[in-house]
C-alpha positions in Angstrom: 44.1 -133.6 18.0 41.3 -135.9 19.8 38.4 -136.0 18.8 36.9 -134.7 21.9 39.5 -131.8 22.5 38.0 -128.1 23.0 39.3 -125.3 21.1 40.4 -122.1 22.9 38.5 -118.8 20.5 40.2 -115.7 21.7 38.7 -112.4 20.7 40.7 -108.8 20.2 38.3 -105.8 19.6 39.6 -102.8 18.6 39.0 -99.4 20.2 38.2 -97.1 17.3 38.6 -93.2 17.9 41.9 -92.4 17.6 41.7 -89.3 16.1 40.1 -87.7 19.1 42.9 -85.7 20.5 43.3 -84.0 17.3 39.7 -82.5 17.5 39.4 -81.6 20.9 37.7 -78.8 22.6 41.0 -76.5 22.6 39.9 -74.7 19.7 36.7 -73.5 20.8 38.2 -72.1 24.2 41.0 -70.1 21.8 38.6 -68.5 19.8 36.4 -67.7 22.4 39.2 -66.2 23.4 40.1 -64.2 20.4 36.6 -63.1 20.0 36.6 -61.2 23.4 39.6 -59.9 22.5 37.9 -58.2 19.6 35.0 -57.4 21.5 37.0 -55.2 23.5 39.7 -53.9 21.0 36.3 -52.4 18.9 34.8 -51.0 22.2 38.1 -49.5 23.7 38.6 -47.5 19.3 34.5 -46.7 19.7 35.2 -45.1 23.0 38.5 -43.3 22.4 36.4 -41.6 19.5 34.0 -39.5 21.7 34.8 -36.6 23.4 35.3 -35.8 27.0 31.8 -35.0 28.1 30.4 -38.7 26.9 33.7 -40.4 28.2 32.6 -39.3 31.4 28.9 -40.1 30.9 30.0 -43.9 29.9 32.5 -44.4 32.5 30.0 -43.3 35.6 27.7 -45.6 33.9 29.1 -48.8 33.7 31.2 -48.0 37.4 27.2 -47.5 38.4 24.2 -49.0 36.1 21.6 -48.3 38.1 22.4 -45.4 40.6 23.7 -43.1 37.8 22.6 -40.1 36.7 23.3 -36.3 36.7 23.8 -35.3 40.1 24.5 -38.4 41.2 28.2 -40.0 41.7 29.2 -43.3 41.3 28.4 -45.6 44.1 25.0 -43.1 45.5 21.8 -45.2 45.6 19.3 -43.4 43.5 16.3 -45.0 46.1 17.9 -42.0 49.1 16.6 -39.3 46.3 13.1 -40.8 45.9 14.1 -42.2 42.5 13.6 -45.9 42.0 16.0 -47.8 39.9 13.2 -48.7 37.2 12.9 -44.7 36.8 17.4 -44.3 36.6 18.0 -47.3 34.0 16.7 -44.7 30.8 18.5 -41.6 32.6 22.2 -42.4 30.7 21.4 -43.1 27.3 19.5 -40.2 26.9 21.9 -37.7 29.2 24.4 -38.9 26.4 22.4 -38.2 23.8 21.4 -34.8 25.2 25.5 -34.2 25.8 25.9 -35.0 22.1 22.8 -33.0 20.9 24.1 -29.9 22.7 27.4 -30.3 21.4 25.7 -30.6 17.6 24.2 -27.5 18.5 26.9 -25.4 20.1 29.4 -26.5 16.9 26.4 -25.0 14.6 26.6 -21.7 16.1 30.1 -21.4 15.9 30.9 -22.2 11.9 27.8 -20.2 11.1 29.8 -16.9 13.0 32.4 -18.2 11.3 30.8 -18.2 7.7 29.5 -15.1 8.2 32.7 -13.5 8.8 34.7 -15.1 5.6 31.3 -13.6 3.4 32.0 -10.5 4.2 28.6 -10.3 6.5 30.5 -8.5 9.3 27.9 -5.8 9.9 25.3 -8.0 10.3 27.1 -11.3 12.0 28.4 -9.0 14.3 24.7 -8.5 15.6 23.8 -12.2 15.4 23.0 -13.9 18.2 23.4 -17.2 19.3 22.1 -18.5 22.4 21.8 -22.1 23.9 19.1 -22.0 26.0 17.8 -24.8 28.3 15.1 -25.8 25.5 17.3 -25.5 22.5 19.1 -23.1 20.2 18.3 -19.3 19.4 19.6 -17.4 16.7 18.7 -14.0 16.6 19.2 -11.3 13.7 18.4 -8.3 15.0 18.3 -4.9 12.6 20.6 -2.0 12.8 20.6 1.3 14.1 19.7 2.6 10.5 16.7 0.4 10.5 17.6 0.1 6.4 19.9 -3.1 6.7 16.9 -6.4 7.0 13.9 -4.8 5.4 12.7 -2.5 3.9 10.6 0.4 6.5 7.2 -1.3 6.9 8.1 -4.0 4.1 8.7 -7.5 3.5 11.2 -6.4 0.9 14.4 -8.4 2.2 18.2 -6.4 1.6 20.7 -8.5 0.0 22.6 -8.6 3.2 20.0 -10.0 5.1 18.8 -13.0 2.2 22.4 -13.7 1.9 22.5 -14.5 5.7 19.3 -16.7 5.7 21.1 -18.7 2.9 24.1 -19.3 5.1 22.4 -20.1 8.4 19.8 -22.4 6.1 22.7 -24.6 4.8 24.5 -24.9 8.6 21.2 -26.1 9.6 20.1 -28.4 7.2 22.2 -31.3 8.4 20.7 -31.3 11.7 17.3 -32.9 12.8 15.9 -30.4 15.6 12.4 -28.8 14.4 12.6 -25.1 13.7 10.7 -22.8 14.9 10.4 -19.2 13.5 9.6 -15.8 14.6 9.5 -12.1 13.2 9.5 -9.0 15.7 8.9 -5.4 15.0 9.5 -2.2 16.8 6.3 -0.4 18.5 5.6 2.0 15.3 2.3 2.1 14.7 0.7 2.0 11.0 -2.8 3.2 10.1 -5.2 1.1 8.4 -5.9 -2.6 9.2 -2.2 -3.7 8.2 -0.6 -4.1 11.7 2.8 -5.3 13.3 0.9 -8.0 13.5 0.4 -8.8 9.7 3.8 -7.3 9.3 6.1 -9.1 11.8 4.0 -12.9 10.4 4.9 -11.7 6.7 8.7 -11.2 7.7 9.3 -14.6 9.4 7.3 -16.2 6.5 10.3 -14.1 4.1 12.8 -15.8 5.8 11.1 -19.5 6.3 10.8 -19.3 2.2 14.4 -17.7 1.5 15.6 -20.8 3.8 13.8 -23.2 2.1 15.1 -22.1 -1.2 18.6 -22.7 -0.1 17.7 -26.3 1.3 16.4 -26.2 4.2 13.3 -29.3 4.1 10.3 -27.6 4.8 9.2 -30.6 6.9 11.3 -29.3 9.8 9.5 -25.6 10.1 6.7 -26.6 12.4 5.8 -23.3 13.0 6.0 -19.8 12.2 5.2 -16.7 14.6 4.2 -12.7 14.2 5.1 -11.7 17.7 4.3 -7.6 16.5 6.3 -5.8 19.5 5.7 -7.8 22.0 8.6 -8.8 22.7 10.8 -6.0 22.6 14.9 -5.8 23.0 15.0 -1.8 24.0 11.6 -1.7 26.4 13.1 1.7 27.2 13.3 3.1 23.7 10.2 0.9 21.7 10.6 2.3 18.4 14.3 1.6 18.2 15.2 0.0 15.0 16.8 -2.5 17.1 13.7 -4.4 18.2 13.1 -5.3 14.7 14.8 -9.1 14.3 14.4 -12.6 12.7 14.5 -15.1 15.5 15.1 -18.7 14.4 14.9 -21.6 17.2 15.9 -25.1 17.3 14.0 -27.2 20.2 16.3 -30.2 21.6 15.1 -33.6 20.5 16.2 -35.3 23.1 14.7 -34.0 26.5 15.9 -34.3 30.2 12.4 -34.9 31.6 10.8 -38.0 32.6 7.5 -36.5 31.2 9.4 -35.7 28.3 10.7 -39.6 27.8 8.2 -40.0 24.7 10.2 -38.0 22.5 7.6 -35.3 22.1 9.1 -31.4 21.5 7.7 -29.4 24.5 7.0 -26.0 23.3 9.4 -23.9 21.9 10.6 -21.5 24.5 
């Protein structure tokens, strides 16, 4: 070659990156996928487990966030009531847990007639009470026509029957949260001497707070206990019937209705 020949310098560069197509994005959409999947498998088992009442509480929610709530149906504007939508959000969460407080409540009363019955307690479960009011539970144990089968005739002295009862209704309570409230009522006989159906009906409910404590029940939960004398009476027409004499035990709901209520606060006691 001359001496003044050029030389021709060819270059090759090499695209690196061939292992891109084997870590795509693919993946990520796939398990995005699968995770919604999931997502939606756990809510469709979590909502299959409740009952009826909250089925229907969830599904007029979510057809209806902000319009919802009891009275209303899906699809009403909550702003043609007066009610604006900052006040409606709060309304479902706590109408469900309401529904499921009541339900708590209204399943109590039933195994606690039913506990009754298998002890034996017929004669007195039979005049047992249960009530669910629109501010909680009331259980009522109301005496006999003998007047002999709570207490003893102007005594604290508690029958067998009666302490046996306490125990039962104690231990179907103590799972539950509510506050309790209790009360002692008398007939209209009258005593002589400064002891009163005052003194007497405030000694009878503080019997039954102690008897229910002894069988578990946390004494944190009694918030307060009433003498209501005969003031309250079952038989106005008859006032010394034996049958005004009773133990009333109340359970305030937790969870109230009421906007002024939102805090949480119990509300009196009915």
């Amino acid at each position: 070659m001359a001496k003044g020949d050029k030389k021709t310098v060819i270059i090759i560069r090499k695209k690196k990156g061939g292992h891109v197509g084997h870590h795509g994005g693919a993946w990520k959409v796939a398990y995005a996928d699968f995770v919604t999947a999931m997502m939606a498998f756990f809510m469709v088992m979590w909502i299959l487990g409740m009952d009826q009442n909250l089925r229907n509480s969830v599904e007029g929610y979510f057809s209806n966030p902000v319009g919802f709530k009891k009275g209303y149906t899906a699809g009403k504007s909550p702003l043609s009531s007066g009610n604006s939508p900052g006040q409606v959000q709060q309304t479902p969460i706590r109408l469900v847990n309401r529904q499921k407080e009541e339900a708590e409540l209204g399943s109590t009363g039933g195994r606690i007639k039913s506990r009754l019955k298998d002890a034996g307690l017929g004669a007195l479960g039979d005049r047992i009470e249960i009530i669910q009011t629109a501010a909680g539970l009331r259980i009522e144990l109301a005496e006999g026509q003998s007047g002999q089968e709570m207490f003893g005739m102007a005594s604290t002295s508690m029958t067998p029957m009666l302490k046996k009862t306490l125990e039962i209704v104690a231990q179907e309570l103590t799972p539950l949260r509510n506050p309790i409230v209790i009360e002692g009522h008398t007939d209209a006989s009258q005593y002589a001497g400064l002891y009163s159906n005052w003194e007497l009906s405030s000694d009878r409910a503080n019997a039954a707070r102690r008897v229910m404590e002894e069988a578990g029940l946390n004494p944190a939960r009694v918030v307060e206990v009433r003498g209501m004398a005969d003031r309250q009476l079952r038989y106005k027409e008859n006032p010394l019937d034996p049958r005004n004499r009773r133990i009333s035990i109340f359970l305030p709901f937790v969870t109230s209705l009421d906007e002024a209520d939102s805090t949480g606060v119990v509300r009196g006691a009915g």
